[in-house]
C-alpha positions in Angstrom: -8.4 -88.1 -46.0 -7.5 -85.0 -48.0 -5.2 -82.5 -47.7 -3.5 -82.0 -44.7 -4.7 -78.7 -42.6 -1.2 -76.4 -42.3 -2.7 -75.2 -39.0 -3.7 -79.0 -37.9 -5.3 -80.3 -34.8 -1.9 -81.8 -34.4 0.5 -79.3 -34.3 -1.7 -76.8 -32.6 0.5 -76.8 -29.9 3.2 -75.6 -31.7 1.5 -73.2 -34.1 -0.4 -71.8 -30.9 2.7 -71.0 -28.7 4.7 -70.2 -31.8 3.0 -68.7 -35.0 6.2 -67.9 -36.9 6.8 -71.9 -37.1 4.2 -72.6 -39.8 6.4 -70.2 -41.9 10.2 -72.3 -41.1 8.9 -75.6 -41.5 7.5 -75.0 -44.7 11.2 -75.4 -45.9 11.3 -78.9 -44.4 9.1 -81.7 -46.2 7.3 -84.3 -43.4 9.3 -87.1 -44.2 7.1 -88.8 -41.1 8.6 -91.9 -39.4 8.3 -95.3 -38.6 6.8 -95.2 -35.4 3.8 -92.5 -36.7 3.4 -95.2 -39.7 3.2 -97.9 -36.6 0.8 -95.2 -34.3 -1.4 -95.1 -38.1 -1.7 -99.2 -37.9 -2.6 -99.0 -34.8 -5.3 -96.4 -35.3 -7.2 -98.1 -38.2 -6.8 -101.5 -35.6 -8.7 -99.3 -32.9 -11.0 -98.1 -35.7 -11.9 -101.4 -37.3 -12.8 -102.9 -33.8 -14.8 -100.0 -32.4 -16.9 -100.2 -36.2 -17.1 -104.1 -36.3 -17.8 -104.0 -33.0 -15.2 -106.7 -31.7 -12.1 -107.1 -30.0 -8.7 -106.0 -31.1 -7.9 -109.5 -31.1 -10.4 -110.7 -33.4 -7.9 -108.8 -36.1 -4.8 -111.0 -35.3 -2.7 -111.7 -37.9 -4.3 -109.3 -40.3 -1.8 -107.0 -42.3 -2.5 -103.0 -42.4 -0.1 -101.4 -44.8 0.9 -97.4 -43.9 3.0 -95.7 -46.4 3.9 -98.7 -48.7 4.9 -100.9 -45.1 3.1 -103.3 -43.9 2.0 -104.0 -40.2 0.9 -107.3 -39.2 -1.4 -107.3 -36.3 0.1 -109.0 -33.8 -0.7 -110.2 -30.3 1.0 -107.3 -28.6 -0.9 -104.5 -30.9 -4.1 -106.1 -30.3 -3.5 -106.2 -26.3 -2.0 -102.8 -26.1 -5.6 -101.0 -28.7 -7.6 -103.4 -26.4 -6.5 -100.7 -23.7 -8.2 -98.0 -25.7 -11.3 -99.8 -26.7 -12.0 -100.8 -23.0 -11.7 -97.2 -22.1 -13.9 -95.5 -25.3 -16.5 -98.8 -24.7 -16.6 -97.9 -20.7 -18.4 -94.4 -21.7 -22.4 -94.6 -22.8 -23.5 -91.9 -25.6 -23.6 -91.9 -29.0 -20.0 -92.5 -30.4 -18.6 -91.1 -33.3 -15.3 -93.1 -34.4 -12.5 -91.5 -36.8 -14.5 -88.4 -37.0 -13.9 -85.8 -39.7 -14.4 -81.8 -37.9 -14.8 -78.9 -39.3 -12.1 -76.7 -38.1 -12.2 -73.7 -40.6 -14.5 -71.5 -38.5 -11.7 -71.8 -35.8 -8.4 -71.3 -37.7 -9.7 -69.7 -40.7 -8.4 -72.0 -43.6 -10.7 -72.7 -46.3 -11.9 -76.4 -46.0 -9.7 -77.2 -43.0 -11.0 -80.4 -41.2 -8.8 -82.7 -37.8 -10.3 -86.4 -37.4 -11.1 -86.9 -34.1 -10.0 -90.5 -33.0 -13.4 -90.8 -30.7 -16.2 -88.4 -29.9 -18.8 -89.4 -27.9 -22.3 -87.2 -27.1 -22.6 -88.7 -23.8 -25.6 -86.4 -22.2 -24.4 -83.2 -20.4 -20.9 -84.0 -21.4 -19.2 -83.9 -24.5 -16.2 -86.6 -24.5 -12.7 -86.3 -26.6 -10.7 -89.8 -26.4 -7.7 -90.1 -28.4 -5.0 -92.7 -28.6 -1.3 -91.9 -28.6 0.5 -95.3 -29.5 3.8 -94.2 -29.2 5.8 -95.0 -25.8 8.6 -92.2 -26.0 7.1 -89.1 -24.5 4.1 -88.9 -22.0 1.0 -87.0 -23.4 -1.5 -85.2 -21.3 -4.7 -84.2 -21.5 -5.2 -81.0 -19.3 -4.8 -77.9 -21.5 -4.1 -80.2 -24.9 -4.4 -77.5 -27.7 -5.1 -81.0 -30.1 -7.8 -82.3 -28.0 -9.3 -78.7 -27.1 -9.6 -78.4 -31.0 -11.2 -81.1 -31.8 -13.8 -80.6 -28.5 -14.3 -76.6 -29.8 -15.2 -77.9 -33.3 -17.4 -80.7 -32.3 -19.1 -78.5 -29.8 -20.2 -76.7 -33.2 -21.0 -79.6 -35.0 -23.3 -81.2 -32.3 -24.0 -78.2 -30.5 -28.1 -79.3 -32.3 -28.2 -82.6 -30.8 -27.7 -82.1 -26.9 -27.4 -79.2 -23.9 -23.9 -79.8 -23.3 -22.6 -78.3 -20.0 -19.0 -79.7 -20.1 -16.4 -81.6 -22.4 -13.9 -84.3 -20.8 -11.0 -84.4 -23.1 -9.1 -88.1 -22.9 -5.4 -89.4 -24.0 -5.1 -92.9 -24.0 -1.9 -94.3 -24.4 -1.8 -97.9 -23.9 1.9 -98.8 -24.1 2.9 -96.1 -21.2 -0.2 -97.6 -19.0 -1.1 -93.7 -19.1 -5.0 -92.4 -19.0 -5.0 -88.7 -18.8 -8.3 -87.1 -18.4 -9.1 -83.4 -18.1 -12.8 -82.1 -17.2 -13.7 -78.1 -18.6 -16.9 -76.5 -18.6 -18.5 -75.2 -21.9 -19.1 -71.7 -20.6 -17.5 -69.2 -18.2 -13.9 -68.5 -16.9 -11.3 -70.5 -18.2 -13.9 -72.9 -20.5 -13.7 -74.2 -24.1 -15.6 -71.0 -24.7 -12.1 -69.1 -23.7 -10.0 -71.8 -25.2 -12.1 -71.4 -28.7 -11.7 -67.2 -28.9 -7.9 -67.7 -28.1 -7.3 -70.5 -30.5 -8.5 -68.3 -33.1 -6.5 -65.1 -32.3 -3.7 -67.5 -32.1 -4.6 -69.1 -35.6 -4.9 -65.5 -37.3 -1.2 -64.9 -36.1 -0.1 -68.0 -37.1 -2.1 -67.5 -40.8 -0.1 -64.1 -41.2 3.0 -66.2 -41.6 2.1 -68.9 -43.8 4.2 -68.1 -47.3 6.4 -65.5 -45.6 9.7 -65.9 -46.2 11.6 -67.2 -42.7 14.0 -64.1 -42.7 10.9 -61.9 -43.0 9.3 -63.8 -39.4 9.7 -61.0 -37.1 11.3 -62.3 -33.6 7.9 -62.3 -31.6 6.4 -64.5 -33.8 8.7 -67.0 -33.2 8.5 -68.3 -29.4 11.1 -71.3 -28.2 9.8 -73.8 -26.0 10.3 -77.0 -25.0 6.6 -78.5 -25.9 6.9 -76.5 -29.2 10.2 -77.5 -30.4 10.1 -80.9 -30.1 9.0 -81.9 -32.8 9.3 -78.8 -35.0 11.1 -79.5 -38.0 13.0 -76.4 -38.2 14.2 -76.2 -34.9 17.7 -76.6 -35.9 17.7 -73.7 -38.3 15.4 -71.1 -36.4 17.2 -68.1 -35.5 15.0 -67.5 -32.3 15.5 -70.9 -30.6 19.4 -70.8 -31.7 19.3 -67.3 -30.0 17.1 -69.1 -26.7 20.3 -72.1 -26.7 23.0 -69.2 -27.0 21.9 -67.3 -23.8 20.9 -69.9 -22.0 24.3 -71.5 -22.3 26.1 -67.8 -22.4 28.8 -68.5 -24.7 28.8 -66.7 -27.9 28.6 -69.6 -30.8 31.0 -67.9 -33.3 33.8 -67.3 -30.9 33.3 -71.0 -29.7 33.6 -72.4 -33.4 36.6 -70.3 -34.2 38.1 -71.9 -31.1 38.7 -69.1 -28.7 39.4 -70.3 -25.4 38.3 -66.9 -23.4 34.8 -68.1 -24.7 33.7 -70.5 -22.1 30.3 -71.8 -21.0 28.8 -69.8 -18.1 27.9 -72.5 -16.1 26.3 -70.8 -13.1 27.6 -70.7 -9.5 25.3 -73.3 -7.1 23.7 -70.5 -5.2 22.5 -68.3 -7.5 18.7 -68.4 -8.8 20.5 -68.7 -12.5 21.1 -72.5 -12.3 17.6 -72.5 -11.5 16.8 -70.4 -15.4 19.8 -72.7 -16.5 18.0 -76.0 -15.9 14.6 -75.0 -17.1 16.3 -74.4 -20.4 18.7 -78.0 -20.3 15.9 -79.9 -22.7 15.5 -77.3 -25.2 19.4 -77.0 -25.4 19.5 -81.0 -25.8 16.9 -80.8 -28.6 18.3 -78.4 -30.4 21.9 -79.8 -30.5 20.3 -83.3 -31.8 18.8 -81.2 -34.6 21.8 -79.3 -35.5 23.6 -82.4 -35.3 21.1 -84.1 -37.4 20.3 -81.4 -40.0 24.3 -81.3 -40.9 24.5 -85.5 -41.5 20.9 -84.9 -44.0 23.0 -82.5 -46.0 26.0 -84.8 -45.9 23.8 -87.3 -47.1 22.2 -85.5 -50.0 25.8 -84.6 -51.6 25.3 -80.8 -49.9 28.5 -79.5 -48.3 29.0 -78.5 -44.9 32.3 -76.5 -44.6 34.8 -78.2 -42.1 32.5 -81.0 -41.7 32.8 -85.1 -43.6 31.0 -88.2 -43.8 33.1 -91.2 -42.2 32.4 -95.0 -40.9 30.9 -95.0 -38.1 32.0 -97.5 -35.5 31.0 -101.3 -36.7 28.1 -103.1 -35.1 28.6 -106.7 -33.5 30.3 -109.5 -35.5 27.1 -112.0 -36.2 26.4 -115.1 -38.5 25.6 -114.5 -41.9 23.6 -117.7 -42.0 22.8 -118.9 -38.1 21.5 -122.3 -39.7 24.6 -122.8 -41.9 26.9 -121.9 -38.9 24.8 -124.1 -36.5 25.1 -127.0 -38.9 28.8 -126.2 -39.3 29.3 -126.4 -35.2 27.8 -129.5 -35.2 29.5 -131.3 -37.6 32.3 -130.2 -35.0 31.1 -132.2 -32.4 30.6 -129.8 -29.6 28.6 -130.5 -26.8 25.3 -128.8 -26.5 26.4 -126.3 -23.4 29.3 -125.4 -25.7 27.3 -124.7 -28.8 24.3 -122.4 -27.1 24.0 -119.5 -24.3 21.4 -120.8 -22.1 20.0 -118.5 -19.6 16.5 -118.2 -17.9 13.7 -115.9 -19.5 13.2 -112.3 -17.8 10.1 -111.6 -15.4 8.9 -109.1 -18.4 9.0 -112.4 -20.9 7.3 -114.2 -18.2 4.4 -111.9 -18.1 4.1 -111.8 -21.5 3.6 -115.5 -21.9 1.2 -115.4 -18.5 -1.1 -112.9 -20.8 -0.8 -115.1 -23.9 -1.9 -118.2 -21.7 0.9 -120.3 -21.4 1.4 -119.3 -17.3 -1.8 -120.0 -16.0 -3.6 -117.5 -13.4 -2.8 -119.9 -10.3 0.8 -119.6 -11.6 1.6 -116.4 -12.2 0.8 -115.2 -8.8 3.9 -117.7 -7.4 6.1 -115.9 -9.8 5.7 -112.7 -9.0 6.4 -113.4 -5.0 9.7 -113.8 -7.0 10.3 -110.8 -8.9 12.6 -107.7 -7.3 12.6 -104.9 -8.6 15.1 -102.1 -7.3 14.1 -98.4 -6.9 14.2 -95.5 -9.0 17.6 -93.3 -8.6 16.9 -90.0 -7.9 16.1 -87.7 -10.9 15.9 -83.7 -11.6 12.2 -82.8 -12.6 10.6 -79.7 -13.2 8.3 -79.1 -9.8 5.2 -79.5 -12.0 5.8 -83.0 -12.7 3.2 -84.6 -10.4 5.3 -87.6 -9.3 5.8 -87.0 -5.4 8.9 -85.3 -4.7 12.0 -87.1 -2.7 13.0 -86.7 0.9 16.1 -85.8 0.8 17.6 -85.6 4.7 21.2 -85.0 4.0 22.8 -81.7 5.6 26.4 -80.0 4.3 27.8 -82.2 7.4 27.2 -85.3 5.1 29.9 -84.1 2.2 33.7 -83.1 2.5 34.2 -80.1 1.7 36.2 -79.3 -2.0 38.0 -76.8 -2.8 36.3 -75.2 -6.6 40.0 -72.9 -6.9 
């Protein structure tokens, strides 16, 4: 594969929005995770199938190692890539799978390339699919700086082999049941055309800071934001987001940690358009006190001091048997009755389903046992007005609550 692009396809969400971030998580090695190791397996599945020519299934019980651990494919990988094949195998064109791109002319480093999961020179229309496997966050499509920069660089790389008008950019993510698909034109107002000349004013800004020390990143290169910060390593040491969480919260941090009471939280009054600011901020303040919190238990880990902070035993996870067959055999040589010795209790409507897809619960069957399932309703949650779920009805009037006295 090479070596990784510092201004990747990847992160170019970040590194657009926030061009002082390349220089503060330089500091902080990628580790990676499980679940990216599990996305990779998953990937070279899709891959495999799409260049064979077969079904995800066809792979069962193969083993794709990532990073020294081994994934076994498995009946629910295979259904859940099967997802993503169906959707890349649905579109005619040429297709291009786990496609290597170009990406220097756009962000200016020498030899830079992102691999595209799926391109496809389908006529008029340029198509981007890729395939989030992880089932944490929702990803979409419409504005994706990833997506848009793999589309802008294969527009240059194919731009010889067809008249393309428009590119339809595509997330796939199986395990969500999410298809996310955003159409642009090539050309004209708001196009990949646009996208491309700010993606490279944005990557000059962002090259500036690569090798600059992090006290040296003047304060407008660094931009907090939700999307951003997420997964930004340094979020829990960048002065700028710890600077976006004080005012949002409106406490000063130092007088709160040296315990002085007159420093409260400024949690604002119902009726002002500040609990509106306030909210928009709540996820941003979350994330950053999980990475505060997680940065100091790293050090603690490593042997590095934190002043006024320790290491202790967590609380103890559930008392099991060491050896369920030795403790089964011990029961019964105690004679107790079978009721006595095992917690029966009927499988779940989700267990069901599984073993309808595997075969076991026939078509004709499963249709009886859904008539059975209930499912109750959603409580009511806050979400930002752009979230494109439809919003609740809510008919309740001041004349519905007691009134409560705040003194």
């Amino acid at each position: 594969m090479g070596t990784h692009a510092t201004l990747s396809p990847s992160s170019a969400h970040r590194w657009t929005q926030c061009p002082g971030s390349v220089a503060l998580e330089a500091q902080y090695p990628d580790t990676g995770s499980k679940f990216a190791d599990e996305g990779t397996a998953a990937h070279e599945l899709a891959a495999m199938a799409l260049l064979d020519d077969r079904a995800a299934s066809y792979f069962i019980g193969q083993v794709i190692e990532v990073n020294g651990v081994e994934y076994d494919v498995d009946n629910e990988m295979a259904t859940q890539v099967q997802k993503y094949l169906d959707y890349v195998r649905s579109i005619e064109g040429e297709l291009m799978v786990e496609q290597r791109l170009p990406i220097e002319q756009l962000t200016g480093e020498a030899g830079a390339r992102g691999t595209a999961d799926a391109v496809i020179l389908a006529g008029e229309e340029l198509v981007i699919v890729d395939l989030k496997y992880g089932r944490g966050v929702k990803v979409d499509a419409e504005h994706n700086a990833q997506l848009c920069t793999y589309a802008a660089a294969a527009l240059e790389e194919y731009e010889f082999l067809g008249d393309f008008s428009q590119v339809r950019v595509v997330i796939v993510q199986p395990r969500l049941d999410h298809i996310s698909e955003w159409t642009v034109p090539v050309t004209g107002e708001r196009s990949m055309e646009t996208f491309r000349k700010n993606l490279i004013e944005r990557a000059k800004l962002a090259t500036a800071c690569i090798g600059m020390d992090p006290e040296q990143v003047a304060a407008h290169e660094l931009s907090p934001g939700e999307s951003q910060c997420r997964f930004c390593r340094a979020k829990a040491s960048c002065p700028a987001l710890a600077a976006e969480v004080q005012q949002a919260v409106g406490a000063d941090f130092d007088a709160l940690a040296a315990g002085d009471t007159s420093a409260e939280l400024a949690l604002p009054a119902a009726n002002e358009d500040r609990l509106s600011v306030a909210m928009r901020a709540v996820d941003l303040v979350e994330a950053w006190c999980k990475a505060v919190r997680a940065e100091v238990e790293t050090r603690l880990l490593a042997g590095q001091p934190v002043e006024g902070f320790k290491l202790v035993e967590g609380r103890r996870g559930p008392r099991q048997w060491a050896s369920t067959d030795e403790a089964e055999q011990a029961l019964k040589a105690m004679r107790l009755k079978l009721e006595q010795m095992y917690d029966l209790k009927l499988i779940s409507p989700t267990t069901a389903e599984k073993l309808h897809k595997a075969g076991d619960i026939g078509p004709r069957q499963w249709p009886k046992l859904q008539a059975l399932i209930a499912q109750s309703k959603g409580k009511p949650s806050v979400a930002p007005a752009s979230d494109k779920r439809q919003a609740l009805n809510v008919s309740a009037t001041a004349d519905d609550f007691e009134a409560v006295d705040l003194v």
